[in-house]
C-alpha positions as a Markdown table, in Angstrom:
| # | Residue | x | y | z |
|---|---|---|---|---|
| 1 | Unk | 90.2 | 133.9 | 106.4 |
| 2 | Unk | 92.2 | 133.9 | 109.6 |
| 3 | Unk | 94.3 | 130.5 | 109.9 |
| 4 | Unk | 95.6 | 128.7 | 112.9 |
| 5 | Unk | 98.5 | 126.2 | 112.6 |
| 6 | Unk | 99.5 | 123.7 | 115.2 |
| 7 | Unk | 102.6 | 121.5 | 115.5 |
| 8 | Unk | 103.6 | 119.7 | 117.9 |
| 9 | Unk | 106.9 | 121.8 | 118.5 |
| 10 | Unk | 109.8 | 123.9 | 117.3 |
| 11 | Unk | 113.1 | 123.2 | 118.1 |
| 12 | Unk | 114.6 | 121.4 | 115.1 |
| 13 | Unk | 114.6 | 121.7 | 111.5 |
| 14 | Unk | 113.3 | 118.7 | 109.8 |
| 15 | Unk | 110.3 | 117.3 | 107.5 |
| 16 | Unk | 107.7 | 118.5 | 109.6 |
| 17 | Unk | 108.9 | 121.9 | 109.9 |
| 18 | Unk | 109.3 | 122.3 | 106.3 |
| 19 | Unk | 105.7 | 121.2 | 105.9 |
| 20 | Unk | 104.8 | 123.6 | 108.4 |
| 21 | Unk | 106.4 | 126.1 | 105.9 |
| 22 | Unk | 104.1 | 124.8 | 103.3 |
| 23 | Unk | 101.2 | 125.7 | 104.8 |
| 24 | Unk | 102.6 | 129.5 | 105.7 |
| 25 | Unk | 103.0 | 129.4 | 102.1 |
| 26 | Unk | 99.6 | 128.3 | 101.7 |
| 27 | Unk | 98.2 | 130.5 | 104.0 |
| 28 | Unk | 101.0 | 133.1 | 104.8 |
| 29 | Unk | 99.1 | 135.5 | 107.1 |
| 30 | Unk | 98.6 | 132.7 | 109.5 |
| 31 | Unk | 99.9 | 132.5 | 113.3 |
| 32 | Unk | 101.6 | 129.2 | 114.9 |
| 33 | Unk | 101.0 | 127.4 | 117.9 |
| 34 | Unk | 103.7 | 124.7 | 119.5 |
| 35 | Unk | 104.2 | 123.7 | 122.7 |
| 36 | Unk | 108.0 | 124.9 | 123.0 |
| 37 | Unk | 109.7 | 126.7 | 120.0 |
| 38 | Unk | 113.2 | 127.8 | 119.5 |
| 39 | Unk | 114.2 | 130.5 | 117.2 |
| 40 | Unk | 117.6 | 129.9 | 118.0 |
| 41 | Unk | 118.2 | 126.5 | 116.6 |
| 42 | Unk | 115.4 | 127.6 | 113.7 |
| 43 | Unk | 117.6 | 130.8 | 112.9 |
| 44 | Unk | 116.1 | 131.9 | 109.4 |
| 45 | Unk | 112.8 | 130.0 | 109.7 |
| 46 | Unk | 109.5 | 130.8 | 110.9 |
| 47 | Unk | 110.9 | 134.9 | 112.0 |
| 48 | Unk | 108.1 | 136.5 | 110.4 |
| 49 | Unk | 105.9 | 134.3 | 112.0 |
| 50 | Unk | 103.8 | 134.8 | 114.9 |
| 51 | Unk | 104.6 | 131.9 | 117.0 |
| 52 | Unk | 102.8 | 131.3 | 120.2 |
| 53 | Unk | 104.5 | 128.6 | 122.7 |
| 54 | Unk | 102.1 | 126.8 | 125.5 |
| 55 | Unk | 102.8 | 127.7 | 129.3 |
| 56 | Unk | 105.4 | 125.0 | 129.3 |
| 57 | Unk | 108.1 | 127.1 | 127.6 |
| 58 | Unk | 108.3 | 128.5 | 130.5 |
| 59 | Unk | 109.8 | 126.0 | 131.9 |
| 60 | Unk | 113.8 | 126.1 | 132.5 |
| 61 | Unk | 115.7 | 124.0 | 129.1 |
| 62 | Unk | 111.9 | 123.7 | 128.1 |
| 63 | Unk | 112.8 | 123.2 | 124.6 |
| 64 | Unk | 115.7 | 120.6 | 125.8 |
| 65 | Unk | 113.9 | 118.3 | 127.8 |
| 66 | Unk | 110.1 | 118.6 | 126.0 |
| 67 | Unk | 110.2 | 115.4 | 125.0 |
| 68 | Unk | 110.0 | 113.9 | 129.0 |
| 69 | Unk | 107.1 | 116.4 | 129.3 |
| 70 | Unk | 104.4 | 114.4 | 127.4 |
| 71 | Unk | 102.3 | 114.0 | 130.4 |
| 72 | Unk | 102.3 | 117.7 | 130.3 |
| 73 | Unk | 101.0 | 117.8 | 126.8 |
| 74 | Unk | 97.8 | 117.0 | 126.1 |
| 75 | Unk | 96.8 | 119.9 | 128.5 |
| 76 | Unk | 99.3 | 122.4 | 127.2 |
| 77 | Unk | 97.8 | 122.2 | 124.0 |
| 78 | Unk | 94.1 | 122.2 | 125.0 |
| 79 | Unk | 94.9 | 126.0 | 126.9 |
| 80 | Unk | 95.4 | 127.3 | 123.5 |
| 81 | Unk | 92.3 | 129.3 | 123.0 |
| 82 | Unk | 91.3 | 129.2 | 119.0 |
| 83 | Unk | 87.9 | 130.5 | 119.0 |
| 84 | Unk | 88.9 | 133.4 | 117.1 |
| 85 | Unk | 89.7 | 131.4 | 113.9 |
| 86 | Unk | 88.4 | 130.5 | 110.4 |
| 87 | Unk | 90.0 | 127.5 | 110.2 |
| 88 | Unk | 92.7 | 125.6 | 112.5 |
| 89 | Unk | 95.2 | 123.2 | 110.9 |
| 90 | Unk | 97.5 | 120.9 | 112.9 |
| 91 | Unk | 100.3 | 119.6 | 112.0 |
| 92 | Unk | 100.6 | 116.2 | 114.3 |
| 93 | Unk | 102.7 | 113.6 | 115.5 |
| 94 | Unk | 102.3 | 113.3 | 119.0 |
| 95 | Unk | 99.5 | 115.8 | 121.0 |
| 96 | Unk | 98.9 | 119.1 | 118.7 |
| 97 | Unk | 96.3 | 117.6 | 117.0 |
| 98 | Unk | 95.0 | 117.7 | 120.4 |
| 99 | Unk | 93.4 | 120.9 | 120.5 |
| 100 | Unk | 90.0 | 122.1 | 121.5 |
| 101 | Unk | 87.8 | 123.7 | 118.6 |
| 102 | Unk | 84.6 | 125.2 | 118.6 |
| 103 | Unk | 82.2 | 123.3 | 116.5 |
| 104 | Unk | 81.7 | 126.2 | 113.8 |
| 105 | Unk | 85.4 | 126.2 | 113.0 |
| 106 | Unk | 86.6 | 123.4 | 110.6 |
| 107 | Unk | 89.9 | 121.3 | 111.8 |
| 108 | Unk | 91.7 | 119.5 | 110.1 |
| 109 | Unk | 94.6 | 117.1 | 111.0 |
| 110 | Unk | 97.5 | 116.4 | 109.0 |
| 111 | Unk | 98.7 | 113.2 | 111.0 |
| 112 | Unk | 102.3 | 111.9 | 110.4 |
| 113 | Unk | 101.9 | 109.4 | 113.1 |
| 114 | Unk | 99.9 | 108.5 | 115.8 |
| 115 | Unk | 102.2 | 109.1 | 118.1 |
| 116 | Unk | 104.9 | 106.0 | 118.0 |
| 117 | Unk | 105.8 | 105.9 | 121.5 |
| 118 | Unk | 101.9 | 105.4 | 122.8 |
| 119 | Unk | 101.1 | 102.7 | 120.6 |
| 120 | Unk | 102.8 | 100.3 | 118.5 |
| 121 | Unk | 106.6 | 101.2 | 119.2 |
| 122 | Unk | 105.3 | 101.5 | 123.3 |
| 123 | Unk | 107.8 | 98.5 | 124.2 |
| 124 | Unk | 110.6 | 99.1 | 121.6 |
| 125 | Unk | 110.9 | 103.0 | 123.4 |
| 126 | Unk | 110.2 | 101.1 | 126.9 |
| 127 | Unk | 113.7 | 98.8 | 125.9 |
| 128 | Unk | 116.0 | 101.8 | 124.9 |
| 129 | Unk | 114.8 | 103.6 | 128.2 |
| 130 | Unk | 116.5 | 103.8 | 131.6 |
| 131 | Unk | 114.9 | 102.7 | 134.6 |
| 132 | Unk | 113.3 | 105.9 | 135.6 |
| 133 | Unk | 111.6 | 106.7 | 132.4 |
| 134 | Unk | 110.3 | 102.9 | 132.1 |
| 135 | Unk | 108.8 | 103.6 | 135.8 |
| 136 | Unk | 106.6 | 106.8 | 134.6 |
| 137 | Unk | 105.9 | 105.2 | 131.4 |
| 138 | Unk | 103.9 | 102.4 | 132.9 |
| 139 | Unk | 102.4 | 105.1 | 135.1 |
| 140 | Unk | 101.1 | 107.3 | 132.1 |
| 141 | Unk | 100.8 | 106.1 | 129.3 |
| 142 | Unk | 97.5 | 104.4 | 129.5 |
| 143 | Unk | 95.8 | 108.0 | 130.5 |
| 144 | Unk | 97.9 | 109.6 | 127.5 |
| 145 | Unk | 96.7 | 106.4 | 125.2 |
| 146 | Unk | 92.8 | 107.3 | 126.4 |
| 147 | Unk | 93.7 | 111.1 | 125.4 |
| 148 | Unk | 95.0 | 110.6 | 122.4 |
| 149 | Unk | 92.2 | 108.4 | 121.2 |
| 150 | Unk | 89.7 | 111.0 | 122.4 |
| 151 | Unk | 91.1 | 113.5 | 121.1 |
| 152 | Unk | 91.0 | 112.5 | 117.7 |
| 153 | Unk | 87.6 | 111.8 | 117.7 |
| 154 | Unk | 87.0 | 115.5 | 117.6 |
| 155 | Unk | 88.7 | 116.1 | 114.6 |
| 156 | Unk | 86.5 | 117.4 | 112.0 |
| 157 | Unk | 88.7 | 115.8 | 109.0 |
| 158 | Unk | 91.7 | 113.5 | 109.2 |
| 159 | Unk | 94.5 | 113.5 | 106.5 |
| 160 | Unk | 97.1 | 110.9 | 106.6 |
| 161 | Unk | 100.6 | 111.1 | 104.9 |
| 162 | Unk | 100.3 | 107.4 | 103.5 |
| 163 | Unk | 98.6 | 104.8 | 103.3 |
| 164 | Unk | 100.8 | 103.0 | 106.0 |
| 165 | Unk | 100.0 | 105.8 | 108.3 |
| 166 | Unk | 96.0 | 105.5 | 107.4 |
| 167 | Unk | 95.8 | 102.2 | 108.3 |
| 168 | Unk | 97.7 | 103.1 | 112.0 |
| 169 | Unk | 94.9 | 105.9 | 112.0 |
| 170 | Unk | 92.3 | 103.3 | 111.6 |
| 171 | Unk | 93.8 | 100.7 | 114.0 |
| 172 | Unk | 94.7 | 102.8 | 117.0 |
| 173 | Unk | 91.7 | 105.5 | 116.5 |
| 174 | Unk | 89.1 | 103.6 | 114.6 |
| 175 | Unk | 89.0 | 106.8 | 112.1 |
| 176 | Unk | 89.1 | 107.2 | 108.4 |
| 177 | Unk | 91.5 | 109.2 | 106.8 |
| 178 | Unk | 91.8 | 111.0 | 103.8 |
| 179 | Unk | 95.5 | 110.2 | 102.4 |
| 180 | Unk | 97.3 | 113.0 | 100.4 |
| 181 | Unk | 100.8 | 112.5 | 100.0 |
| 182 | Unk | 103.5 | 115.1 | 101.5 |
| 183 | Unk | 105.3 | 116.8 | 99.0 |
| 184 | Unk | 108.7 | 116.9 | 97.7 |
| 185 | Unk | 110.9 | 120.6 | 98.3 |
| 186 | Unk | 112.3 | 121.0 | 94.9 |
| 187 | Unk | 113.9 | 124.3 | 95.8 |
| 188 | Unk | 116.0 | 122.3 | 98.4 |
| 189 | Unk | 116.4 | 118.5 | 96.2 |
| 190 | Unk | 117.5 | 118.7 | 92.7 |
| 191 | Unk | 119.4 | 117.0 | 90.2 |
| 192 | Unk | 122.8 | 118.7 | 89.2 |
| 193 | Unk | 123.8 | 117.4 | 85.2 |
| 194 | Unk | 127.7 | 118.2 | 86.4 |
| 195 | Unk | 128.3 | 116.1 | 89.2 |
| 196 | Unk | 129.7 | 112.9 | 88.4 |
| 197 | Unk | 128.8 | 109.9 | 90.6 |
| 198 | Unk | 131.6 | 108.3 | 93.5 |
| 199 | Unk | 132.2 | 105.3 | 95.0 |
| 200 | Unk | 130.4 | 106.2 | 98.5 |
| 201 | Unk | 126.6 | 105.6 | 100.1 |
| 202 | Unk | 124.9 | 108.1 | 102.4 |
| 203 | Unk | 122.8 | 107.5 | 105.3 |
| 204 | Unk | 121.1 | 111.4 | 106.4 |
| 205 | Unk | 118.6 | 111.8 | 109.3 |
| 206 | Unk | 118.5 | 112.5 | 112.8 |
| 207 | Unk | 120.5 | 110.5 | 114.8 |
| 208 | Unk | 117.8 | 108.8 | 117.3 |
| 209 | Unk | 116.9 | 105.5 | 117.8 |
| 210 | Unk | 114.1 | 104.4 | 115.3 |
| 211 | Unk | 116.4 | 105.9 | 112.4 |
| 212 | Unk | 118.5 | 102.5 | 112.6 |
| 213 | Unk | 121.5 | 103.9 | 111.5 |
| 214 | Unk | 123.5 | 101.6 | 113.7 |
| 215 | Unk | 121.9 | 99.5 | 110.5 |
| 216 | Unk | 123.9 | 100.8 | 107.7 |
| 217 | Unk | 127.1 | 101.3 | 109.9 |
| 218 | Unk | 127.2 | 97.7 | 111.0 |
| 219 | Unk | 126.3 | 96.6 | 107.5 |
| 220 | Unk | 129.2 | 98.8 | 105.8 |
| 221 | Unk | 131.9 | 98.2 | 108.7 |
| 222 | Unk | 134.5 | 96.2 | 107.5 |
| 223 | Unk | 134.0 | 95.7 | 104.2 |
| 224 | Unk | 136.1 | 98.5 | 102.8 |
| 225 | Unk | 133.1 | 100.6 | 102.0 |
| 226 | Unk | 132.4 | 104.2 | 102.2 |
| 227 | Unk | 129.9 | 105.3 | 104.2 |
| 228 | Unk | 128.5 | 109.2 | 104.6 |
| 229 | Unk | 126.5 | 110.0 | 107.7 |
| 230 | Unk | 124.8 | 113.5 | 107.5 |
| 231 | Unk | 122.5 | 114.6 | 110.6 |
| 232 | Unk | 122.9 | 114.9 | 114.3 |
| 233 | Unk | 121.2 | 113.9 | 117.0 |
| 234 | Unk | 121.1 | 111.8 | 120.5 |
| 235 | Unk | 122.6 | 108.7 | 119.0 |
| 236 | Unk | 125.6 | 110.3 | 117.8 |
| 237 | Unk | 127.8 | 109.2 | 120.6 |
| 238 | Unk | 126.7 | 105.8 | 120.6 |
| 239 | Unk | 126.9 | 105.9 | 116.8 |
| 240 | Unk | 130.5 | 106.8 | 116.4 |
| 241 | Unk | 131.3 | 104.8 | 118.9 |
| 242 | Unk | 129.8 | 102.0 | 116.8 |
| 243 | Unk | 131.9 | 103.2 | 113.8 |
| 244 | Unk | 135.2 | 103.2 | 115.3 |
| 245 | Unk | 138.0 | 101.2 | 113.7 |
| 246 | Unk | 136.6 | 102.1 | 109.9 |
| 247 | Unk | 137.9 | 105.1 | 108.5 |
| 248 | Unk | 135.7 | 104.7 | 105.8 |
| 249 | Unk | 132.3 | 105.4 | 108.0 |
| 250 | Unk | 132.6 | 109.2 | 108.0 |
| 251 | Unk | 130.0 | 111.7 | 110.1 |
| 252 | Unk | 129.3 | 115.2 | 109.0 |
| 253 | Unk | 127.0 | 115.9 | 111.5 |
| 254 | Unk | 124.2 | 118.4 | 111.0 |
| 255 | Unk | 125.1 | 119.9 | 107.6 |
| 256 | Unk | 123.6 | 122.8 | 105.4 |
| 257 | Unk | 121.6 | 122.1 | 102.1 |
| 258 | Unk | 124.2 | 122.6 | 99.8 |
| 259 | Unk | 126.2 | 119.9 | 101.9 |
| 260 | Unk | 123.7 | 117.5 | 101.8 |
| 261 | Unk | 122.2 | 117.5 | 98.4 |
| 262 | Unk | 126.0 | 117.5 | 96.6 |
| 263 | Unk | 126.4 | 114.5 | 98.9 |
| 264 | Unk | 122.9 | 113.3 | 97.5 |
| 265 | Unk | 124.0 | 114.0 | 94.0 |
| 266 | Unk | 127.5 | 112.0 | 93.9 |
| 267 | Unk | 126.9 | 109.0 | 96.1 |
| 268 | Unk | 125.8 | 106.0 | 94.9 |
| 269 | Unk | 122.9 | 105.2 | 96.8 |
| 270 | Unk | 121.0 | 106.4 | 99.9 |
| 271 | Unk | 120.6 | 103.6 | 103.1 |
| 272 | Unk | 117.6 | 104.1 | 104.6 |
| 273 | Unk | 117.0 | 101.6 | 107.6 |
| 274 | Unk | 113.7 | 102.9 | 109.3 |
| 275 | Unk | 109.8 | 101.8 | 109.3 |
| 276 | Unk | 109.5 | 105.8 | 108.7 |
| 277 | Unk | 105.4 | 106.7 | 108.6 |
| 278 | Unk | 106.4 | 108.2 | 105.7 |
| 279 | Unk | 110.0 | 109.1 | 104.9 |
| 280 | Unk | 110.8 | 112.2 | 102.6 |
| 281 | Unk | 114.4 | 111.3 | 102.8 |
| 282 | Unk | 114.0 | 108.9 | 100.0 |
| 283 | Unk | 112.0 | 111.7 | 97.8 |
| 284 | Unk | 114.9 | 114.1 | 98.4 |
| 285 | Unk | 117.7 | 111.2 | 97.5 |
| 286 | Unk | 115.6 | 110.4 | 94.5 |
| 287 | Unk | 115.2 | 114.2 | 93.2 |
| 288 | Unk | 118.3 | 114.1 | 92.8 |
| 289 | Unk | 118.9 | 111.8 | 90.8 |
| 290 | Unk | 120.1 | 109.0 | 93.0 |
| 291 | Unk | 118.4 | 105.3 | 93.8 |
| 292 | Unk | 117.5 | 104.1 | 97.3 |
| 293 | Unk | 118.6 | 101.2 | 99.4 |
| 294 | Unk | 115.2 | 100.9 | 101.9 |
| 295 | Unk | 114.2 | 98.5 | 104.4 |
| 296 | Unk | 110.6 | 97.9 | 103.0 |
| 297 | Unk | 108.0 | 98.3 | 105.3 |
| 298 | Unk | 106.4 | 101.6 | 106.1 |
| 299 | Unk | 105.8 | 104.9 | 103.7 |
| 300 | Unk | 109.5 | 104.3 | 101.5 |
| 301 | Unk | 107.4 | 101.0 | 100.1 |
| 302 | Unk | 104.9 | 104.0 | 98.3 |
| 303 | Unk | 107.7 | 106.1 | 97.5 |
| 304 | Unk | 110.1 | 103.7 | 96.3 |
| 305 | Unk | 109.7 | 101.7 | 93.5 |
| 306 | Unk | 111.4 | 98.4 | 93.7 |
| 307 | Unk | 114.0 | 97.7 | 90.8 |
| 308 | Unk | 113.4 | 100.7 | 89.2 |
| 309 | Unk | 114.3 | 103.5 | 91.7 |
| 310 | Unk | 115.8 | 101.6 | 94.4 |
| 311 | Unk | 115.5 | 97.9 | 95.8 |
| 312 | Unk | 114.3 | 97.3 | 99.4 |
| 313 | Unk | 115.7 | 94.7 | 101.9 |
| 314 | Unk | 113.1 | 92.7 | 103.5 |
| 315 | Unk | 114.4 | 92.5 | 107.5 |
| 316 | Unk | 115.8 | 95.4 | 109.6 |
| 317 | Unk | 119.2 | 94.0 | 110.3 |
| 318 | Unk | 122.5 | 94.5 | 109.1 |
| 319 | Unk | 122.6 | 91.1 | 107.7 |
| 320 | Unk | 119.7 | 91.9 | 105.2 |
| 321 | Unk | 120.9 | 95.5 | 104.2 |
| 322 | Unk | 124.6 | 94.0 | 103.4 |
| 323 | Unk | 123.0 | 91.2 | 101.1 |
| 324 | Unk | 120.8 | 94.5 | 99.3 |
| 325 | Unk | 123.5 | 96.3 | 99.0 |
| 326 | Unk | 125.8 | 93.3 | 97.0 |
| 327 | Unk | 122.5 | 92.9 | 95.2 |
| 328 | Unk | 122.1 | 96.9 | 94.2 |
| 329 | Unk | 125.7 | 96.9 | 93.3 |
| 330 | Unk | 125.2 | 94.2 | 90.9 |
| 331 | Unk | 122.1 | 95.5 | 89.3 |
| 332 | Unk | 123.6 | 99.2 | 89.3 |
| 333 | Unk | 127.1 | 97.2 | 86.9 |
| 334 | Unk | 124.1 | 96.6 | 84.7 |
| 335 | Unk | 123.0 | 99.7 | 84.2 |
| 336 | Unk | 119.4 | 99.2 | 85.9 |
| 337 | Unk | 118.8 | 102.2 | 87.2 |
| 338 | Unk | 117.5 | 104.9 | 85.3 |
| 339 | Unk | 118.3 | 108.2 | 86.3 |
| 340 | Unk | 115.7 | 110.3 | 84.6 |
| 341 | Unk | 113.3 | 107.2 | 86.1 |
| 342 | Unk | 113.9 | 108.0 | 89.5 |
| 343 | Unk | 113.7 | 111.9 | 88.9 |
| 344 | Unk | 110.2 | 111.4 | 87.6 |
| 345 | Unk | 108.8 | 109.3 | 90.5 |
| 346 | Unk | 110.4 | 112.1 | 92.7 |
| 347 | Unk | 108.8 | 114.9 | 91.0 |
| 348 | Unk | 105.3 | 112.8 | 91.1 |
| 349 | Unk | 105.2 | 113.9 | 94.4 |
| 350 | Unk | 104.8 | 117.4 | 93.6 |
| 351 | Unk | 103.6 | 120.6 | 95.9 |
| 352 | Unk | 101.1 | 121.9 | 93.0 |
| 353 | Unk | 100.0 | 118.2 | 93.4 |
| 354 | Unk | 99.6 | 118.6 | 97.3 |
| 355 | Unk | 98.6 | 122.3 | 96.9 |
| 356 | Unk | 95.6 | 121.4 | 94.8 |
| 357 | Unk | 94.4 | 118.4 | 96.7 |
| 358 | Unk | 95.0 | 120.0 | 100.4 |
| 359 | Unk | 92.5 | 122.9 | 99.0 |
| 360 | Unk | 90.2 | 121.1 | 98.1 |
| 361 | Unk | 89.7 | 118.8 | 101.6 |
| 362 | Unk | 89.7 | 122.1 | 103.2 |
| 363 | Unk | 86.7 | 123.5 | 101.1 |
| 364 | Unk | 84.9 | 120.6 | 101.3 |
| 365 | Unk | 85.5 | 120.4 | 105.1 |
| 366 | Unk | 84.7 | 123.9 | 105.9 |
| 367 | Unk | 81.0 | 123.4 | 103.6 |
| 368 | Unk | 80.3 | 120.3 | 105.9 |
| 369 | Unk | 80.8 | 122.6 | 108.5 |
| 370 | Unk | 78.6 | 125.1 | 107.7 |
| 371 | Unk | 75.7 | 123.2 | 106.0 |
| 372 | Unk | 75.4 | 121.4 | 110.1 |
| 373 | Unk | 75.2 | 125.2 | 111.3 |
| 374 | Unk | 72.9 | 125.9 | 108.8 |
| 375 | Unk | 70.3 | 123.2 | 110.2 |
């Protein structure tokens, strides 16, 4: 069976590129297609791939600026010609899913997101933005809106990573989804029985705006807390900027596994501060062994579990996370969190799990598809 997989683009490694590596796994004779890819910043990734970038990677810092090229998009990703497939699978959380397929050959979408900035985070991105970017978003994003709902109406099957992110599929695009949970990378997350546990909290992720980890640092500044922060991004200026005068908010910037899960292993618990669609940053934290402090809304509230593994706070501010974290700290001097407990729930979220339930929407999809032909 000859396999295409499309995601939206290469240029950092994160969640979605790891799940991209799932599939390979899955299907590991298949061939990529982005719209910009850099094997640079993906150095040992994806090399014995074949990895086909849209016409816009042509285009100079291409995999710099792609983010101000979404009018660009939808059309980069329709050039991509897939007749000569079995079976296309994208990987989407802004236009890959996009794609034109011929009717005989089954797609299927793995949504993260409908993509944020088009629907309901439009006026929070419009805020952050300068004055130019507000001008063309006004301009375009009603035709990309129109796109983006029309192109998911030609998507043979629709999977969704929660059930947070369903319910966006069904709101924005009026379709059902199928929701099948992304998996946990246990060869990357793991408990280690020899590290002991410190005095210290961790926020990790990439440093850009709907992260919210101007969040934790406001909630930790002052109060003689230590605070890890682990990831890079566009933020980071602005960030440590917003740190300085504690010594006790330390960044590590972008940092390798073994950095990041020994960090994961001895803190005391992870801050997460975003309405993520679904979030495996909590998943990792808990796989090793260590409880989460989530704002609870979004995909942490189906990964978390309240009181057990972590505790949520209930409003995105700095005020709310401060008054979780007092009220973690008093419930960890009581011994309520189980560390075996929150290994399990980690491990519930299994690859075999997603393996096995991934296989069997594609069968089921691809027999639709040929008992229509078959008519």
């Amino acid at each position: 069976m000859k396999v295409a997989i499309v995601h939206d683009w290469l240029v950092n490694y994160g969640g979605a590129e790891t799940f991209v590596e799932l599939w390979l796994r899955m299907y590991p004779n298949a061939d990529i297609y982005t719209l910009v890819y850099d094997p640079k910043k993906l150095k040992g990734h994806f090399e014995n791939v074949r990895v086909y970038p849209s016409p816009l990677q042509k285009i100079p810092c291409a995999t710099k600026i792609y983010t101000k090229l979404l009018k660009f998009m939808p059309k980069a990703f329709e050039s991509f010609d897939l007749s000569g497939y079995d079976l296309v699978l994208c990987s989407s959380s802004s236009c890959a899913k996009g794609v034109i397929v011929p009717p005989h050959v089954p797609q299927i979408a793995y949504i993260h997101t409908p993509m944020r900035y088009a629907w309901d985070l439009f006026y929070a991105y419009k805020k952050r933005s300068g004055r130019l970017t507000r001008f063309f978003m006004d301009r375009w994003m009603s035709g990309i809106r129109q796109w983006d709902y029309i192109s998911s109406q030609r998507i043979d099957t629709i999977v969704a990573n929660s059930y947070y992110i369903a319910r966006r599929i069904k709101k924005f695009w009026n379709r059902d989804a199928v929701v099948i949970y992304s998996p946990l990378n246990t060869r990357r997350f793991y408990p280690d029985d020899n590290a002991v546990k410190e005095d210290y909290y961790v926020a990790y992720s990439r440093l850009i705006p709907y992260k919210r980890i101007d969040i934790a640092i406001n909630a930790i500044k002052g109060t003689g807390r230590k605070l890890v922060i682990i990831g890079g991004g566009s933020e980071e200026k602005k960030l440590r900027k917003l740190a300085q005068g504690d010594s006790n908010i330390v960044f590590l910037g972008r940092a390798e596994d073994a950095v990041l899960r020994s960090h994961l292993q001895r803190c005391r618990a992870m801050l997460f501060c975003a309405e993520e669609d679904f979030g495996l940053a909590p998943l990792e934290t808990q796989a090793c062994g260590t409880p989460v402090i989530a704002f609870g809304r979004g995909g942490a509230c189906e990964t978390v579990v309240d009181g057990k593994t972590g505790i949520f706070f209930k409003e995105q501010s700095a005020a709310s996370l401060k008054e979780a974290i007092e009220r973690f700290e008093d419930m960890d001097s009581h011994g309520q969190f189980d560390r075996n407990a929150i290994i399990a729930q980690a491990l519930s979220f299994s690859e075999e799990r997603f393996k096995t339930e991934f296989s069997q929407i594609v069968e089921e999809t691809r027999r639709k598809i040929a008992l229509q032909h078959a008519e």
